[in-house]
N, C-alpha and C positions, 0 to 999 in steps of 0.2 A: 504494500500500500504506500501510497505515496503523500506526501504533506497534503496537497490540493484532495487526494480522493478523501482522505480522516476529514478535512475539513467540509467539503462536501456532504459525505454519507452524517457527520453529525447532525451540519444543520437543518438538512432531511428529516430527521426526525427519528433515523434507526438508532438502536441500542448499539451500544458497542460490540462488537464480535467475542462471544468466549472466549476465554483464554488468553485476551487481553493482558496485559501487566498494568497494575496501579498507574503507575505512572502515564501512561496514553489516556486508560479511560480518566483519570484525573482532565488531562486536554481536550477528550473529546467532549466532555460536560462542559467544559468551560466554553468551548466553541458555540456550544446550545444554550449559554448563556446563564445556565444553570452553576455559580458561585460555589454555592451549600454542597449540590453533590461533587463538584469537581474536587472539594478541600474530602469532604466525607471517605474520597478513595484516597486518599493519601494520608490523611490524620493520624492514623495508628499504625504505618508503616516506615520503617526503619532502614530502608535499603537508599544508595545513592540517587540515583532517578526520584525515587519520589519524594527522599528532601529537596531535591532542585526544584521538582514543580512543583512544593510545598513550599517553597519559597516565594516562584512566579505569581502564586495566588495570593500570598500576603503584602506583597507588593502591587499586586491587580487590587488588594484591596482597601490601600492606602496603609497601611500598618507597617510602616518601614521597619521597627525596630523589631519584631518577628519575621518579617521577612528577613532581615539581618540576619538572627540568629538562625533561621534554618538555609541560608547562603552558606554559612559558616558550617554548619551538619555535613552539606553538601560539599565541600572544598572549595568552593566556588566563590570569587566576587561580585560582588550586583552588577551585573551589565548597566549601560550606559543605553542601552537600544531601546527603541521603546517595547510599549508592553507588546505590539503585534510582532515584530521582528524578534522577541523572546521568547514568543508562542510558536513561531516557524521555526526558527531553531531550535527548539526542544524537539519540535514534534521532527523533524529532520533527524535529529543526534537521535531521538528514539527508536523513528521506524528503521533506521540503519543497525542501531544495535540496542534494544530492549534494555541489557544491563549497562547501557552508558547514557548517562543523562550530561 
């Protein structure tokens, strides 16, 4: 799957594909606009990927100093890009390799 088709098949209104990893379906709710579920896949997961797009969403949700701190979970600096060019490369560094966010 490719950035444009996640983003597509989201805002269509499909559910994300089984077997998904937190961290996509995290973006793919987020692309549907849906805040609450896209944080609710990643909230209580501990792996790389999804503290980075556990990051992306606290900073999509103004709360820099959480977003901070799971930048920092993640190894990662806050990008300077905006929030759509954060959302394309995520979803890019995902669908390329699931465990590298």
């Amino acid at each position: 799957m490719t950035e444009e088709e996640l983003r597509r098949r989201a805002t269509s209104g499909e559910v994300p594909p089984a077997g998904m990893p937190p961290a996509l379906r995290a973006l793919w709710r987020d692309a549907q606009g849906d805040w609450h579920g896209a944080h609710g896949e990643v909230d209580d997961e501990e792996d790389q990927p999804s503290c980075r797009v556990h990051a992306y969403l606290h900073r999509k949700e103004g709360d820099l100093s959480n977003a901070g701190y799971w930048y920092r979970r993640a190894g990662e600096a806050q990008p300077e890009a905006s929030l759509e060019e954060e959302w394309s490369a995520l979803a890019r560094r995902l669908l390329a390799d699931p465990g590298a966010a």
